[in-house]
C-alpha positions in Angstrom: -29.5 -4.9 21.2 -30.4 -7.1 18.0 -27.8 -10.4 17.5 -27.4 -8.8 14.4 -26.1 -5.7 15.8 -23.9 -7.8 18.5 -22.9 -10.4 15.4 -21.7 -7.1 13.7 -19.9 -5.4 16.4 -18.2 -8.9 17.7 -16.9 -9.0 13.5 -15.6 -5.4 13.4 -13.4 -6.5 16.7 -12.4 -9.3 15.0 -11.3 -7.4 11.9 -9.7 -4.4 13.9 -8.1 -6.7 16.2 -6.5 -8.6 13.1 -5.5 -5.8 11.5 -4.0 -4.3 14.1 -1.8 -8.1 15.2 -0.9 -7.8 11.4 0.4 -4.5 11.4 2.1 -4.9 14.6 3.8 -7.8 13.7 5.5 -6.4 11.0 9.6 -6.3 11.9 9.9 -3.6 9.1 7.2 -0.8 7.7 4.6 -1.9 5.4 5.4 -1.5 1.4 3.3 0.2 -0.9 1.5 -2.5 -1.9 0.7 -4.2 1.6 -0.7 -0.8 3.1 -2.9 -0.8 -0.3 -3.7 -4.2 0.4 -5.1 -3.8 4.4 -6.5 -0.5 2.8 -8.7 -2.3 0.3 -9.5 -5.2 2.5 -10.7 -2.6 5.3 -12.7 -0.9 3.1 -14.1 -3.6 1.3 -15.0 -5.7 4.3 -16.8 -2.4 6.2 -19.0 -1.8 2.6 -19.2 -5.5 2.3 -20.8 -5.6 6.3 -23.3 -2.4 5.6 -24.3 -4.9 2.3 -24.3 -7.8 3.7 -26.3 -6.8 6.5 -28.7 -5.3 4.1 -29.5 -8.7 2.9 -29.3 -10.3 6.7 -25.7 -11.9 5.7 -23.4 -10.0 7.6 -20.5 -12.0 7.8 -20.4 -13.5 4.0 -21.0 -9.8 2.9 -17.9 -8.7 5.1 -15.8 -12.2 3.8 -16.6 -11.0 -0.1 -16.3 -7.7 0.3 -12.8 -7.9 2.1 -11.1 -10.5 -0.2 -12.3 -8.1 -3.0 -10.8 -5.2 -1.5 -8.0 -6.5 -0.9 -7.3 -7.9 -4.1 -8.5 -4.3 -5.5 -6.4 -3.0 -3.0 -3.5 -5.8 -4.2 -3.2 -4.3 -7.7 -3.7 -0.7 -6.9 -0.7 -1.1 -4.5 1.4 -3.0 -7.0 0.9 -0.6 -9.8 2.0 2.5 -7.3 4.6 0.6 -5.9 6.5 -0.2 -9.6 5.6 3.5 -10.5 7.5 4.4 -7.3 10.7 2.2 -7.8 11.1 3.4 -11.6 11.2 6.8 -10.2 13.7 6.5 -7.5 15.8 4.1 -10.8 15.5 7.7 -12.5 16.2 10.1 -9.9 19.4 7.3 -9.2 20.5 8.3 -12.7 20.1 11.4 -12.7 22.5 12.1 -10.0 24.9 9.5 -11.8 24.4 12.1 -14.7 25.2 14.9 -12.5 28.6 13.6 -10.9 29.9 12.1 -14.4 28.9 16.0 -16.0 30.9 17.7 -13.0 34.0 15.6 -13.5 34.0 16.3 -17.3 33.5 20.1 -16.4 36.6 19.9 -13.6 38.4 17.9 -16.4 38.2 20.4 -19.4 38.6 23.4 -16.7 42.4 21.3 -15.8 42.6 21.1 -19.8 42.1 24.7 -20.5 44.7 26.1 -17.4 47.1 23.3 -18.7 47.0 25.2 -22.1 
């Protein structure tokens, strides 16, 4: 086995094994923007290895490529994450619209019997 295939494989263990004491240490799930955020970084530091490599840097590729996918993966996550809160703020009114149009219907339906 090449050291650069062992320097490669010892790096993915190091990233796996980080990502997966981050996750774990979360107390609560993961918002929309932090599971973008370990997406990107994962992704970016595996195409930043292959790259890297192809250049003999391994490591530096997998450094650049991860803190570049993660900030990708940073802004990505933030954008879907306000996109999701405004929608559950609508769907919130809505049903605020709903209730307030039921009680006007029940109150005209008392108005018309009282007549």
């Amino acid at each position: 086995m090449t050291s650069l295939h062992c320097w490669t494989r010892r790096l993915w263990a190091l990233l796996l094994s980080a990502l997966v004491l981050t996750v774990s240490a979360c107390s609560q799930p993961l918002t929309t923007r932090e599971k973008s955020t370990l997406a990107g970084g994962g992704i970016g530091a595996a195409a930043g290895t292959v790259l890297g490599a192809a250049v003999g840097a391994p490591g530096a590729g997998a450094a650049i490529g991860g803190a570049l996918g993660a900030g990708a993966g940073a802004l990505t996550g933030d954008q879907l994450q306000a996109r999701d809160e405004e929608l559950a703020r609508q769907e919130q009114e809505i049903r605020a619209q709903r209730r307030e149009i039921e009680r006007q219907r029940r109150e005209l339906e008392r108005q018309r019997q009282a007549e």
